[in-house]
N, C-alpha and C positions, 0 to 999 in steps of 0.2 A: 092775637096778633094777625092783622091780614097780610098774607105774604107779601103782597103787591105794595105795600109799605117799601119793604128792604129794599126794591128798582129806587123808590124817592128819596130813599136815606144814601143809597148809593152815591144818586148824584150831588143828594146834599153834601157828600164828604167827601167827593173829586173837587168841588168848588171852594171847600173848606181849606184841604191842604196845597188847592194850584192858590191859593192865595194867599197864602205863608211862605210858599216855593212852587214857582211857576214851573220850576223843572225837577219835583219832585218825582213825577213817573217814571220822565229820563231817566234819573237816575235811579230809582226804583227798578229800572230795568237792565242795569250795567250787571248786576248778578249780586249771591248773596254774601257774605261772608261773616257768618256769627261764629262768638265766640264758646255758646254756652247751648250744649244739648237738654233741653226741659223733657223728662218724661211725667205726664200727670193722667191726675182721674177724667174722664170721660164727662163728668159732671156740668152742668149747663154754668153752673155758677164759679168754676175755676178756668178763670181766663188767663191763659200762663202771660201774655205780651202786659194784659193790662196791671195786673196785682204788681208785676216786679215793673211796671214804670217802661217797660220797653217799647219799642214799634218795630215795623216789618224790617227786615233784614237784619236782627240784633239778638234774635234766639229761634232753633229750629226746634221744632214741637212734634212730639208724640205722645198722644194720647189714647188710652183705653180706659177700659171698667176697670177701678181700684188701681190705674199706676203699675200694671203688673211687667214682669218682665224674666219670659217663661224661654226658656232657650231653643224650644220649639218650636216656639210660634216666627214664623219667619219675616211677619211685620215690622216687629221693634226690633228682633234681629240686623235687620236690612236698613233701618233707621239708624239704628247705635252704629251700625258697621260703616255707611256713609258716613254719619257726620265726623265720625274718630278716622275717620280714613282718609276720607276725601276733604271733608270741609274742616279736616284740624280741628276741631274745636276745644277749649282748653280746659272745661269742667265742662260733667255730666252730670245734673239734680234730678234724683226722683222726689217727683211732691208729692205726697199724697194728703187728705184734708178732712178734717173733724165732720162727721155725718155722713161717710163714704156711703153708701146705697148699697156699693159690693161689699163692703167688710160686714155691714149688719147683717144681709144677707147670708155670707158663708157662718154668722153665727147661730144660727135659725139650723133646727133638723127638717129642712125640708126638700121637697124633692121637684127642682126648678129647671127641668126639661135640661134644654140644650145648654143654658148656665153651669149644669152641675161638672161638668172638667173643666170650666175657667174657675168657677170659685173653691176645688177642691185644693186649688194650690194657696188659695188665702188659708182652709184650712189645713193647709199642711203647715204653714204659720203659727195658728193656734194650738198644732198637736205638736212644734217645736217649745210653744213656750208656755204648757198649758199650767205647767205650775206656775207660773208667774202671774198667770192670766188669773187662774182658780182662787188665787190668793189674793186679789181683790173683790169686796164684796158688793159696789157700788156699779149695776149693768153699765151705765154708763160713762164712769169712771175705766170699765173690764172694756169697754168699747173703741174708748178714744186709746187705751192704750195700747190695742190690738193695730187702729192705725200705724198707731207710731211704729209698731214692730212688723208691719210686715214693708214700712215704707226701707226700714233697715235690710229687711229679709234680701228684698228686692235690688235692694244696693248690694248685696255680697251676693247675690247674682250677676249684677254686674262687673263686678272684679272676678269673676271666675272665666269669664269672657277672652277671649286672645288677642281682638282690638284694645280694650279697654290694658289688658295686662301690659302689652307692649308700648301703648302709647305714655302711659305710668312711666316706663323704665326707658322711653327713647328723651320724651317732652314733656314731664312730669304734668301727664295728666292726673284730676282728681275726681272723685266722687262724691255727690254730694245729699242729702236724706235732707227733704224739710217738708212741712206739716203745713196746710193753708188753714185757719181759725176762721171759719165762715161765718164766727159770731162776732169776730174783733178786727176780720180783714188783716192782720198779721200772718206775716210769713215767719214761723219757728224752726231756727234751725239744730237738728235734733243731735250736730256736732259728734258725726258718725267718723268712726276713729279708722280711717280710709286704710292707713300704713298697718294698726294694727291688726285688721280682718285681712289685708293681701298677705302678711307676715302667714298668717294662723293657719291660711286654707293653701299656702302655697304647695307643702307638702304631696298635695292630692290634686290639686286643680291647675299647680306651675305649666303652663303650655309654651317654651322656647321658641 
C-alpha cells in the first residue's frame, strides 16, 4: 500500500458522502452521541463501525491487543469512564475475535520483551480456567475457546468497575461479550450473564 493513496481515497470519500448528504460534515460536526461503548482487539482486520453496520458518531471505540481491560491501565480506564459518564452510553461490548495474535501469544512459553505484563493478564485467564482449558485436546479448538474466555474475563472486569456498577443500578446499563469469526465475518454473541456475575462478585467488588 503506498500511503499517498489514503490523501486520494480521502477525497475519494468527502465526494462520496457530500453527495449522498451535502451537509454530512455539518453535521458530523454538531458533536457525537453514541449509544454503545465497542472495546475490541487492536487487529487490522476487526473494524468495530464496519462489521456491526455502523458510521461515525453511532459507536465510540477502544481498542488494544486482545480487547483487554486491565484496571490499571488508565487508557480504557479513561475510555469506559467517559463514555458511561459523560456520553451515557447504554451498553458496553467487549469483542474479541477467533485468531487473536495476543491470546496465541500468551499461550506460547515464551519470553516477549515489553509484551510480557500485557499478556500475563491473558494468562492469568488461562490459569483461571486452565481445567477447562486442559480438558480439551484439539490446540485449536483449546484456542478459540481461551478467546471466548478471556472476552468474558474482561467483561467481569468491567462490572467490578464504579462507572459501569452505578450506571447498571442508575440507567440499567449492560455489558456485553461477543466473538468476531474472521472466517465467517459473524459476530457471536457469547450471551454473558451480566446480572448473574454483578450478583456473584458484588460481595467483594460492591463500590456505593
Amino acid at each position: 500500500m503506498d500511503v499517498k493513496n489514503v490523501f486520494k481515497n480521502n477525497e475519494a470519500w468527502i465526494k462520496d458522502k457530500l453527495s449522498k448528504n451535502p451537509c454530512y460534515f455539518e453535521d458530523l460536526g454538531k458533536g457525537q452521541n453514541p449509544e454503545l461503548l465497542f472495546i475490541g482487539c487492536s487487529d487490522s482486520r476487526v473494524t468495530a463501525e464496519e462489521l456491526m453496520g455502523l458510521g461515525p458518531g453511532e459507536v465510540f471505540v477502544h481498542r488494544n491487543i486482545a480487547n483487554m481491560v486491565i484496571s490499571i491501565d488508565l487508557n480504557v480506564m479513561s475510555v469506559v469512564n467517559y463514555a458511561v459518564n459523560n456520553l451515557k452510553v447504554k451498553d458496553v461490548v467487549v469483542c474479541g475475535h477467533y485468531e487473536c495474535g495476543g491470546v496465541k501469544a500468551a499461550m506460547q512459553s515464551e519470553d516477549l520483551g515489553i509484551l510480557n505484563p500485557w499478556l500475563r493478564n491473558i494468562r492469568d485467564v488461562y490459569r483461571i480456567h486452565r481445567n477447562t482449558l486442559n480438558a480439551i485436546p484439539d490446540e485449536n479448538e483449546r484456542y478459540n475457546r481461551l478467546v471466548e474466555l478471556n472476552v468474558q474475563e474482561q467483561c467481569v472486569n468491567l462490572i467490578k468497575t464504579a462507572a459501569v456498577q452505578k450506571a447498571n443500578r442508575d440507567r440499567g446499563l449492560v455489558v456485553h461479550g461477543w466473538v468476531f469469526d474472521v472466517h465467517t465475518g459473524k459476530l457471536i454473541d457469547l450471551n454473558i450473564d451480566f446480572d448473574g456475575y454483578l450478583n456473584d462478585i458484588m460481595e467483594i467488588y460492591r463500590l456505593d
